[in-house]
C-alpha positions in Angstrom: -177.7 114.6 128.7 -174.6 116.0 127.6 -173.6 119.7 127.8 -172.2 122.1 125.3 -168.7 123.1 126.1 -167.9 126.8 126.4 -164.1 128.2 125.1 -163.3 131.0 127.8 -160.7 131.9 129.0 -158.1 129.7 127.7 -160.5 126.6 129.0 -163.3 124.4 127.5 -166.0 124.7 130.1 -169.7 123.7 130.7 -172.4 126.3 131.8 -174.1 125.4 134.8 -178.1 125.5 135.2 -180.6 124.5 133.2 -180.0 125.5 129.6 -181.1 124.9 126.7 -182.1 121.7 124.9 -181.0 121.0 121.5 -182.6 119.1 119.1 -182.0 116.8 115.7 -183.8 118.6 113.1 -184.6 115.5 111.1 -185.5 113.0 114.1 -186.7 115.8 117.0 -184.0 113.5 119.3 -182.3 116.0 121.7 -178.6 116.0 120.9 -177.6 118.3 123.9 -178.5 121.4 126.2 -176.4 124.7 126.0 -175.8 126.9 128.5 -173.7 130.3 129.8 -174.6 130.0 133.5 -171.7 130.8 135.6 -169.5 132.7 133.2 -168.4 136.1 133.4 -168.7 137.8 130.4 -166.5 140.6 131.2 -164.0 138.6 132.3 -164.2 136.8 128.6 -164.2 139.8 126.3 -160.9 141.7 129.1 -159.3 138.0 128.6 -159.8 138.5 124.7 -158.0 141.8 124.8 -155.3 141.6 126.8 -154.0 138.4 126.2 -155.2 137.4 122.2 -155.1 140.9 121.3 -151.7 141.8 122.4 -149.8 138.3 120.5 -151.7 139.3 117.4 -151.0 143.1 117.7 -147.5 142.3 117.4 -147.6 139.9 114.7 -147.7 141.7 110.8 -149.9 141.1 108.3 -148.0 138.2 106.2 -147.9 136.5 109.6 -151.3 136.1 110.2 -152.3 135.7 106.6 -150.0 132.7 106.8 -151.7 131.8 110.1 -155.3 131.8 108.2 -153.4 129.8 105.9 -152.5 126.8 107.9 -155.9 127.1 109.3 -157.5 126.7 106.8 -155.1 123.7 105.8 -155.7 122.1 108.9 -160.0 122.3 109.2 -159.7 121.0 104.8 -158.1 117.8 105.9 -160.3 117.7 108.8 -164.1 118.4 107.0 -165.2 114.9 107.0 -166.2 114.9 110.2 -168.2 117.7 110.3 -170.6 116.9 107.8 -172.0 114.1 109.7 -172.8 116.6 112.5 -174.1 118.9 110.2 -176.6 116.2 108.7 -178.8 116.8 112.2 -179.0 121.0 111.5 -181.3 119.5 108.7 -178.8 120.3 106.2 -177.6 117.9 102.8 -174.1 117.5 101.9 -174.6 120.5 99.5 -175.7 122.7 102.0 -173.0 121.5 104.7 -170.4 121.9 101.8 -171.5 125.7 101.5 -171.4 126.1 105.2 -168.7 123.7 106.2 -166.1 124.4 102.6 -167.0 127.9 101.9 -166.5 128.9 105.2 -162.5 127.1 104.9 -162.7 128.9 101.7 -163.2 132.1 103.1 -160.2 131.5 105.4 -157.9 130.8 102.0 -159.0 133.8 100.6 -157.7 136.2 103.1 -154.7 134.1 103.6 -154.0 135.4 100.4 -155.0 139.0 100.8 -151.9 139.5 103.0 -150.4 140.3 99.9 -152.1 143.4 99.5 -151.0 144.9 103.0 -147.5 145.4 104.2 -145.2 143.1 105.7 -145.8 145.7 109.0 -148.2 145.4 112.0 -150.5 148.2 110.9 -151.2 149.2 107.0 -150.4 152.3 105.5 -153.5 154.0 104.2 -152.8 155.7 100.5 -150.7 158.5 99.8 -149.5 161.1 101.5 -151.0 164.6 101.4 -149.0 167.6 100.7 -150.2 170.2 103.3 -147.9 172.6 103.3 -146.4 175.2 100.3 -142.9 173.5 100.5 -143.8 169.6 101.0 -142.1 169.4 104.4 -145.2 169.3 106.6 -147.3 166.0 105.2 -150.1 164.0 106.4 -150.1 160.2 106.2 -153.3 158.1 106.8 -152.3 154.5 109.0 -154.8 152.0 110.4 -153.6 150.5 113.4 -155.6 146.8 114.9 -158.1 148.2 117.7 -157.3 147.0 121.3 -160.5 145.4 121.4 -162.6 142.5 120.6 -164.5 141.3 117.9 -167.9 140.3 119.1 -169.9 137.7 116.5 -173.3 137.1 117.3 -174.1 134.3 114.4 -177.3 133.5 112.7 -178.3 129.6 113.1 -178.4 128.8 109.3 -174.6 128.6 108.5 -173.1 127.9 112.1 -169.2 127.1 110.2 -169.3 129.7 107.5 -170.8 132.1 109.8 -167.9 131.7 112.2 -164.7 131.3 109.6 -166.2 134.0 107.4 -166.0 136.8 110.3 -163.0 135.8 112.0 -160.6 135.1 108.9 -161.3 139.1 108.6 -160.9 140.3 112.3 -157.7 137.4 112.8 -155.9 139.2 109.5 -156.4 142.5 110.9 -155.1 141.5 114.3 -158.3 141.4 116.7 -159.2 138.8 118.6 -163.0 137.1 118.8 -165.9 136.1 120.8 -167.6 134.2 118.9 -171.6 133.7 120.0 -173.1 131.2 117.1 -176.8 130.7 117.7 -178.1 128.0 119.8 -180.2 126.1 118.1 -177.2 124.6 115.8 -173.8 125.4 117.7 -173.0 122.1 118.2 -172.1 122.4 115.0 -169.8 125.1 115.4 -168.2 124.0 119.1 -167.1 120.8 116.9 -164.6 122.8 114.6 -163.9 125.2 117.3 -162.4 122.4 119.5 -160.5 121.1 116.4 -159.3 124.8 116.2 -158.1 125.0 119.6 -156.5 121.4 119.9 -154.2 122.7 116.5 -152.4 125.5 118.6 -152.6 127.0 115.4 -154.3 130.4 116.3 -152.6 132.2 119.5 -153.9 131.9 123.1 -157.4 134.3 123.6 -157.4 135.1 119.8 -160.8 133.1 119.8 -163.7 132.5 122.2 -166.6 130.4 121.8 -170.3 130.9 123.4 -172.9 128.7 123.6 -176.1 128.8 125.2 -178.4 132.2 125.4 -176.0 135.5 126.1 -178.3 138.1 126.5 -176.0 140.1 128.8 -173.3 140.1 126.2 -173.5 143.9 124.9 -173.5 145.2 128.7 -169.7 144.7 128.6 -168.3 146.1 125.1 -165.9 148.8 125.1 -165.4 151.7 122.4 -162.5 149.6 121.1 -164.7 146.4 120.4 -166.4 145.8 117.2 -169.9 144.1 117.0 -171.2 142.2 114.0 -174.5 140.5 114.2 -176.2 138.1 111.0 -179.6 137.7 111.8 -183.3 138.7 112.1 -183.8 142.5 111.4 -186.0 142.8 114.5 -183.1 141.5 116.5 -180.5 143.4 115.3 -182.3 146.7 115.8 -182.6 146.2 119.4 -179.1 144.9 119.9 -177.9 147.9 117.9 -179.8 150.4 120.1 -178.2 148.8 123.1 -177.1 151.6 125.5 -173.9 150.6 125.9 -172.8 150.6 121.9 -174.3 153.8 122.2 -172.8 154.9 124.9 -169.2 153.6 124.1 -170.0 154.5 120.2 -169.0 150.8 119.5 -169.0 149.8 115.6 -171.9 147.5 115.0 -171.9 146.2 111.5 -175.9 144.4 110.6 -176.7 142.2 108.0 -179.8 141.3 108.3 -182.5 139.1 106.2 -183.8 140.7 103.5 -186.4 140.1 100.9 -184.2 139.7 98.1 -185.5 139.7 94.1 -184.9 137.7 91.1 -186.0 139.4 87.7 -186.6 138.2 84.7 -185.9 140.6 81.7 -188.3 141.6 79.5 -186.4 140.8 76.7 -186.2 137.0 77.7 -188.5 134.6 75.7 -189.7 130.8 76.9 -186.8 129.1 74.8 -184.1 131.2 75.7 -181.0 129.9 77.9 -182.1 132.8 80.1 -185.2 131.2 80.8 -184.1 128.2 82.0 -181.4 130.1 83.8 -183.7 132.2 85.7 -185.9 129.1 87.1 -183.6 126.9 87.7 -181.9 129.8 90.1 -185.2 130.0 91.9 -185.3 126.8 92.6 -182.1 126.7 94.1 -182.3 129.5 96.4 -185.9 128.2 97.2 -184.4 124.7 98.2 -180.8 124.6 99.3 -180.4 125.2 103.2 -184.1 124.9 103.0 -184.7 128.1 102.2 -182.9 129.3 105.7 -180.4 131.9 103.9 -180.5 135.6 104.0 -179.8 135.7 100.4 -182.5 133.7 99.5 -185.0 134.6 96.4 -188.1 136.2 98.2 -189.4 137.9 95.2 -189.7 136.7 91.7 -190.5 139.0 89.6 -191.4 138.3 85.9 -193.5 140.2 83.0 -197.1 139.7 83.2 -197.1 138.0 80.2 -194.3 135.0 81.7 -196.5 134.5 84.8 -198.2 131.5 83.5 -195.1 129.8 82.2 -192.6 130.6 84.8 -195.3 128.9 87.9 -195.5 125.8 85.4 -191.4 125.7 84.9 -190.4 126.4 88.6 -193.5 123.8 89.8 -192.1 120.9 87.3 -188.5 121.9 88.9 -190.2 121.8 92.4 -191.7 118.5 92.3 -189.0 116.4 91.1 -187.3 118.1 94.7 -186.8 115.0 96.9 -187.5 116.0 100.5 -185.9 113.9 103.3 -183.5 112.7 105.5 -179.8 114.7 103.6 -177.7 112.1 105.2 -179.4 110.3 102.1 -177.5 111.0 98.5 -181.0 111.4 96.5 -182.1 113.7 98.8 -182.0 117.4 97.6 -183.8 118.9 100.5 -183.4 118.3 104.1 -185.1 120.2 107.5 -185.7 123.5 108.7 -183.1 123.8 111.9 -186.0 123.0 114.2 -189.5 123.0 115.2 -189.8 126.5 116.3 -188.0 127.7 113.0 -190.6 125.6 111.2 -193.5 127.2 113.1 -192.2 131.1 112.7 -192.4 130.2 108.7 -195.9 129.0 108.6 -196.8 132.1 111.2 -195.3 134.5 108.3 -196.7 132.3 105.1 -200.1 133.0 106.9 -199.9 136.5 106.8 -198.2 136.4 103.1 -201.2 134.8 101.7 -203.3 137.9 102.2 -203.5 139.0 98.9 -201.6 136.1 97.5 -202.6 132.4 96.3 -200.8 129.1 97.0 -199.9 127.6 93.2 -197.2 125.0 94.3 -197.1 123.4 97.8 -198.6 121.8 100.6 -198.5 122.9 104.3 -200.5 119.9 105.8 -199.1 117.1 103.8 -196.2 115.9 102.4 -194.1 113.4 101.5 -190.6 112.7 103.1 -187.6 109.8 102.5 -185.9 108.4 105.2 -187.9 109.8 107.9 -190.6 111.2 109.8 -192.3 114.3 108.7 -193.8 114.5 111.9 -191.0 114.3 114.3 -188.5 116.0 112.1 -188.9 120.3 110.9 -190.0 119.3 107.5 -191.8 121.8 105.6 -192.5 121.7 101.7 -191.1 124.5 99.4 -194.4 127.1 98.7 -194.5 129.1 95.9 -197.2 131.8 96.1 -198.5 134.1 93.1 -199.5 138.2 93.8 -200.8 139.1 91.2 -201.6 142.8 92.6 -197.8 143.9 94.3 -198.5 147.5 94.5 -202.1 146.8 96.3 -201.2 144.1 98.2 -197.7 144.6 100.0 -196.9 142.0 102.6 -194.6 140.5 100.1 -192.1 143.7 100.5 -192.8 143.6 104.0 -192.9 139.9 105.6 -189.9 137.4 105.2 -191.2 133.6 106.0 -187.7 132.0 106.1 -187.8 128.8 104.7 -188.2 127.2 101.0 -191.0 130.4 100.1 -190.9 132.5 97.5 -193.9 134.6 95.6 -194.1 135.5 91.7 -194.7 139.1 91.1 -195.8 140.3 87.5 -194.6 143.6 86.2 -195.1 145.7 83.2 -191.9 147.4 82.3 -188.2 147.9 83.6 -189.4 150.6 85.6 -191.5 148.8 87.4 -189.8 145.9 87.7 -187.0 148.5 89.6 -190.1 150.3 91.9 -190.7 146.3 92.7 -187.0 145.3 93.7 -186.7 148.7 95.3 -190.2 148.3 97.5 -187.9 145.3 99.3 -186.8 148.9 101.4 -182.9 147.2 101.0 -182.1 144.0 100.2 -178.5 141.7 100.3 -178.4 140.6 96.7 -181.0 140.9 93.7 -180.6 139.2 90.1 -181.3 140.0 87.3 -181.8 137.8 84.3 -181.3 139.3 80.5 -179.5 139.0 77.4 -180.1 142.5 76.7 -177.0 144.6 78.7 -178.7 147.9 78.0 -181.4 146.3 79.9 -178.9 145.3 82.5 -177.6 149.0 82.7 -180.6 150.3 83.0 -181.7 147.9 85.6 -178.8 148.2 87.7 -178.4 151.3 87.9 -182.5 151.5 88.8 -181.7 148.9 91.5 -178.0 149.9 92.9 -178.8 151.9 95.9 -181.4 149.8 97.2 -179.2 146.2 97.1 -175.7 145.6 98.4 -175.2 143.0 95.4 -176.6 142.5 91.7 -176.1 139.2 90.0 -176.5 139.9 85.8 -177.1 136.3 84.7 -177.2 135.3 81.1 -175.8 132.8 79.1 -172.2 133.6 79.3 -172.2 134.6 83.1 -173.6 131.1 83.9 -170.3 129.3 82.8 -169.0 130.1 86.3 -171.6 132.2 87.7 -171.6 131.4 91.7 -175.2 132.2 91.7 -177.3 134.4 93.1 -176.6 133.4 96.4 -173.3 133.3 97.3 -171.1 135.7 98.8 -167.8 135.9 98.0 -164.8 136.9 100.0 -163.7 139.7 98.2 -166.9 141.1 97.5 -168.8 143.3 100.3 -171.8 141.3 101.6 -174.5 143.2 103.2 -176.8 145.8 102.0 -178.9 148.9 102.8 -182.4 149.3 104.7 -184.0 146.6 105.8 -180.9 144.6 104.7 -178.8 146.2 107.7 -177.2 149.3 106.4 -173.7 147.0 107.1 -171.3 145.5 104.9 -168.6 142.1 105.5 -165.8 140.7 103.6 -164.9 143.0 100.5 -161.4 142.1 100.5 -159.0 144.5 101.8 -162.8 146.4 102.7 -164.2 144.3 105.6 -160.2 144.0 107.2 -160.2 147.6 107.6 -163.5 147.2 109.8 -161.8 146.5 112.4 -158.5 148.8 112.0 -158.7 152.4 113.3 -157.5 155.4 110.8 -155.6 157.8 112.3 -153.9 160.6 110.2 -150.6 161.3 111.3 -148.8 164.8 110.6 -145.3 165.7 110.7 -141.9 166.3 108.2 -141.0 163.7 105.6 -138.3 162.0 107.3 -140.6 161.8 110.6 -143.3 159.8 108.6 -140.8 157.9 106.8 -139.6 156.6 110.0 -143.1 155.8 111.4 -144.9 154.3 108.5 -141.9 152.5 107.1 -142.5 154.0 103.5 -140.5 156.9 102.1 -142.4 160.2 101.6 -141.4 162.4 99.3 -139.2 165.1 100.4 -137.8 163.4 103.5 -134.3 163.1 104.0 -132.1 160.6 102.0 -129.7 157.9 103.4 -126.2 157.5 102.1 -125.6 153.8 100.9 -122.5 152.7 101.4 -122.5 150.7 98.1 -125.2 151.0 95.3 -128.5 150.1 96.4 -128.6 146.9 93.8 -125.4 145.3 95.6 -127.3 144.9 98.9 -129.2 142.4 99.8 -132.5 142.4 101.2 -131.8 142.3 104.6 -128.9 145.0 103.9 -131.4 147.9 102.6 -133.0 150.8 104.5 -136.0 152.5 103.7 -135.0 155.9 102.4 -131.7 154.7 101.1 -130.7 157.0 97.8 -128.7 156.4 95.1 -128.0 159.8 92.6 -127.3 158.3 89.3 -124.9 160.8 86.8 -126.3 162.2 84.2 -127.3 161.7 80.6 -128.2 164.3 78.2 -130.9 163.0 75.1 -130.7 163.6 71.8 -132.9 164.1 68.8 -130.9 160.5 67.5 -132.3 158.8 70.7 -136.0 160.0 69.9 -135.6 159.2 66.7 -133.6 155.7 67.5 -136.4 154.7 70.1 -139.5 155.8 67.5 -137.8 152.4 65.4 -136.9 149.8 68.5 -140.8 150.5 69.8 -142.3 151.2 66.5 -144.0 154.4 68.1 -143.8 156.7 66.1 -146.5 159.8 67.5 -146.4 162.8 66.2 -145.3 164.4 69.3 -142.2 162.9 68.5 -141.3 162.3 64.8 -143.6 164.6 63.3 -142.1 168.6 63.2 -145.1 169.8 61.0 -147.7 168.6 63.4 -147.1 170.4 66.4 -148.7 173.7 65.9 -151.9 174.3 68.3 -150.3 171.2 71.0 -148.8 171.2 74.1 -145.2 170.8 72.7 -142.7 173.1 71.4 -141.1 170.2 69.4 -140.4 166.6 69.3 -140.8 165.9 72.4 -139.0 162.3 74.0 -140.8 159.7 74.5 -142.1 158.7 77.9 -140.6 155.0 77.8 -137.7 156.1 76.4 -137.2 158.3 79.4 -137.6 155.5 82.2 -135.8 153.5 80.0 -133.2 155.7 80.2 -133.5 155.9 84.1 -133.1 152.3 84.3 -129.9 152.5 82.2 -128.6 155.4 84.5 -129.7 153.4 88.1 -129.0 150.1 87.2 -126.1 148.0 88.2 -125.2 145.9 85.7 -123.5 143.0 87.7 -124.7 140.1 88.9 -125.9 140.7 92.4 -128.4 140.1 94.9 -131.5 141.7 92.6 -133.1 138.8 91.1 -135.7 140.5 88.3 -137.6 143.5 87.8 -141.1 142.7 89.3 -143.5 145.2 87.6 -144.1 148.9 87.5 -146.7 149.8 90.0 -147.0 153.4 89.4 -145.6 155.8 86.5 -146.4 159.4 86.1 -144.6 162.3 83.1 -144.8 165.2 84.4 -142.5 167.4 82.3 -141.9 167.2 78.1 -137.9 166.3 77.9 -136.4 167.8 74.3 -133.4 166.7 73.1 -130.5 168.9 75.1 -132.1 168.1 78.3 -129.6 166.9 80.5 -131.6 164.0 82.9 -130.5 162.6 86.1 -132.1 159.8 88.6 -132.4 159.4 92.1 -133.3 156.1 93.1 -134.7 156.0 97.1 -136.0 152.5 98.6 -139.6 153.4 99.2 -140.7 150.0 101.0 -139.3 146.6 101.9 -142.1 143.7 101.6 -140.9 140.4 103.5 -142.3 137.2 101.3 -142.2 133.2 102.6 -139.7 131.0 101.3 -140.9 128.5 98.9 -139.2 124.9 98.3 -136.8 125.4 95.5 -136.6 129.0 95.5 -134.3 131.5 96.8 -135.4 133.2 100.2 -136.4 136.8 98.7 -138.6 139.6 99.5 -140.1 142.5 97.2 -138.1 146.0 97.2 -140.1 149.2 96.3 -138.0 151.7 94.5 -138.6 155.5 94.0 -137.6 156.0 90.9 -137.3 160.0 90.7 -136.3 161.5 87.2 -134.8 165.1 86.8 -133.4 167.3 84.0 -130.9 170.1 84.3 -133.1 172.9 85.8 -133.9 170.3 89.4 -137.4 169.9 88.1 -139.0 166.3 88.1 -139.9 164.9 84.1 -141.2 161.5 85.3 -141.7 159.8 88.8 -142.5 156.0 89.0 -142.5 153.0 91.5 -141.0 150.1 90.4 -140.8 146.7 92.3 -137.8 144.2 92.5 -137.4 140.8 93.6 -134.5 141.3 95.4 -132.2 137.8 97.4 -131.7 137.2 101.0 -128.5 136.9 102.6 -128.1 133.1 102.7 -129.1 131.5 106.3 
């Protein structure tokens, strides 16, 4: 019998012992035995933080979103071949295409987020904070990578997704990971870990792979680690009171399987589009991955009065369900991951159906194509009816995870929210209405007791991702029972594993340390105006004071014709009693128009186009016989990737400071340039 391959160390090596044997979920044939015998585990996670963790410390964020990137290319053209391993987790080609392209997918979205981060190491962390009377003693929030690992102890229902998912996140932020998929499937997950490896794509020790049982793992985590564990909430409690993340005060983020809801609004008749909506989402999250996700519908809960016709709709849906081998194209439901997965969900349907009926499914029968319902963790999809939730409560309480789900009749919104809510946390909940008064009132009912809340109705369903997908830039997790954690979210889950430190000092010292001008820090003599250098050329803090331009009442009136704004606050003399303004005041536009005229160099040169205005603030009214002048500072320098047929450029942050004739400032705004490279 072959033996799982462990990636430690900067080596692809086979724990010794007797491990674990694991099994084809459709045929019960063992496919290979996993085991961690003989490695040090310290030795892995030190390895993982000194050697991957100081390459990707130094790289910057556009670096390794670009990495991510070619990563991602890479395991696209390579996906084929891990669908036909995936086939023996029990899975169909639509589940392995959630687990297998959603997880690449994940990796392409945060390729992409390095555009919302710095072309620096580290990231600066909003504004500055005044903090003294005069501005020249500021705070500055940064968020540097941690020096440690990232520790990712997988559930066994999505052994790709669950990988890619986590370490796009930690790789963007510059940590390293362990990866430890479950068991039972991560034969699944060494395959695309030994493409990742044999690509040289990520740098040495930036990712570990564990197979076989690690239950010694959490002895060796430092306070600069982060944990993240996907799985039973019984198992992530005691890994979480661990004494050494308490200890060492180590981040452990939890999401956990939660008993999530489906609602059906009140509103919603039999031959609405909402009503077919509703079911036919049901059925889904009842049937793909066989019912093995942690956002899968637990509770569906309906008014009394659509019991009756939503059991008879999601039973018609159910039946027509072909259950069987998924290598098979008509199949639309394959296997549990294994026997002992299989036997845990008819331990927890047995307790469920105290105080609840079977009215669709079959637990000692059923049919299968392609194979053998004995030999392989088949189970049927069960749909159960309580029709007395507040009395009988294992259904907020017990998960059976698998194709289950139980209909739950309610009176009115409010209790349809006291039901949701009774889940004591959950990842996602739906809800399904026309009505999107309902929908407020629902959500807002429902919001601190679910980490996501799908509104589906007609028009959301056009491209609705459903109820149970998480998306990238979207926090997945959820309160209570659901973990109390959060992933992904965009620029959210990077910052997970970055450490915020405020830093205090002048201006010009923070300038110098963050690589962003702050306001009031000392300015840098160009030696030539600012839009004659290239990008290369220009400094951070680099000011150019403009000469000066004194408006008139013919500009405000000259402007109130180009822009065809004509306010009172600036045409109208008879309008002004009882306002802020003394008289007609300049416009706004007009004024940063009239900056840009002042700062600009009008020659052809290296600045290719104006990219956008990112922030713009009036702070003072400007009358005609102000006298205004500009200062224009470079407030950051952001590197971009050539692209065939264009230039080699990057984008130039400018300061754009506006003053009249007594110092004060009338308008302050960023503006963003798209500025040439020397040529190579």
């Amino acid at each position: 019998m072959s033996k799982l391959q462990n990636y430690v160390c900067g080596e692809w090596v086979a724990g010794s012992g007797k491990g674990q044997n694991l099994y084809n979920a459709v045929n019960g044939e063992i496919i290979a035995e996993a085991s961690l015998g003989g490695i040090d585990i310290g030795e892995v996670l030190q390895y993982g933080r000194t050697i991957g963790g100081r390459i990707l410390r130094k790289m910057t964020f556009h670096e390794r979103g670009l990495m991510l990137k070619k990563l991602a290319l890479f395991l696209y053209e390579n996906k084929e071949k891990y669908y036909s391993i995936s086939y023996q987790t029990g899975a169909t080609r639509i589940d392995s295409w959630i687990d297998i392209e959603g997880g690449i997918g994940n990796l392409f979205a945060y390729a992409s987020l390095r555009r919302e981060f710095g072309n620096e190491a580290f990231y600066v962390d909003g504004e500055a904070a005044k903090i003294s009377k005069n501005g020249t003693f500021i705070g500055q929030h940064i968020m540097v990578p941690k020096m440690g690992v990232a520790i990712h102890i997988n559930a066994y229902n999505f052994p790709v997704w669950g990988m890619l998912e986590k370490i796009a996140v930690n790789l963007l932020a510059g940590v390293p990971a362990v990866v430890k998929p479950a068991t039972v499937t991560s034969f699944l997950t060494e395959a695309v870990v030994k493409d990742i490896i044999a690509s040289e794509i990520l740098p040495k020790g930036s990712l570990q792979l564990l197979c076989g049982s690690a239950r010694n793992l959490l002895d060796f985590v430092q306070n600069q680690d982060v944990v993240t564990f996907t799985g039973s909430a019984e198992t992530g409690k005691m890994l979480k009171q661990h004494p050494q993340i308490i200890n060492e005060a180590v981040p452990f983020n939890m999401e956990a399987d939660s008993l999530n809801a489906a609602v059906l609004g009140e509103d919603v008749s039999e031959d609405s589009p909402e009503f077919e909506l509703f079911v036919k989402e049901v059925h889904r999250e009842m049937t793909v991955k066989c019912g093995q996700k942690c956002t899968a519908i637990r509770r569906i809960i309906v008014p009394a009065d659509k019991v009756e016709a939503v059991q008879i709709a999601l039973g018609k849906r159910l039946s027509k369900t072909l259950i069987g081998d998924p290598s098979l194209k008509e199949v639309r439901m394959g296997a549990l991951a294994g026997q002992s997965q299989r036997q845990e969900v008819l331990e927890k349907l047995q307790a469920l159906r105290e105080g609840a009926e079977i009215v669709y499914g079959n637990i000692e029968k059923m049919e299968v194509v392609g194979a053998d319902a004995q030999k392989g963790a088949f189970l049927s999809p069960i749909l159960l009816l309580n029709n007395q939730p507040f009395k009988h409560t294992a259904v907020h309480n017990i998960e059976a995870f698998g194709p289950v789900s139980t209909i739950i009749p309610y009176h009115n919104i409010d209790e349809a929210i006291e039901l949701a809510n009774m889940g004591k946390g959950s990842l996602c909940c739906t809800i399904a209405t026309a009505d999107d008064q309902l929908a407020r009132e629902f959500v807002l009912g429902a919001a601190p007791y679910h980490g996501r809340i799908l509104v589906l109705n007609r028009e959301s369903a056009v491209e609705s991702t459903g109820h149970g997908s998480p998306m990238p830039l979207l926090v997945h997790g959820g309160p209570g029972r659901a973990g109390g954690g959060e992933e992904m979210g965009g620029k959210r889950g990077v910052m997970h594993y970055l450490q915020r430190t405020a830093v205090q000092g002048t201006p010009t010292s923070l300038t110098q340390i963050t690589g962003v001008y702050q306001m009031g820090g000392k300015y840098l003599t160009p030696e030539k105006h600012l839009f004659r250098k290239h990008f290369e050329e220009l400094k951070v803090g680099e000011t150019v004071i403009t000469h000066k331009r004194t408006v008139t009442e013919a500009d405000i009136v000259n402007f109130a014709n180009v822009s065809w704004d004509h306010f009172y606050a600036h045409t109208d003399h008879t309008s002004l009693e009882g306002t802020l303004f003394e008289r007609p005041v300049a416009h706004g536009y007009f004024i940063l128009s009239a900056a840009a005229g002042l700062f600009v160099e009008p020659a052809k040169g290296p600045v290719l186009l104006n990219y956008g205005l990112e922030s713009c603030r009036f702070v003072k009214p400007v009358y005609a016989g102000a006298t205004i002048g500009v200062k224009l500072t470079v407030k950051e320098k952001i590197d971009q990737e050539k692209r065939e047929g264009e230039p080699a450029k990057g984008i130039v942050k400018y300061l754009v400071e506006v003053y009249d004739e007594t110092n004060e400032t009338v308008a302050i705004a960023t503006i963003l340039t798209m500025v040439k490279k020397l040529e190579e």
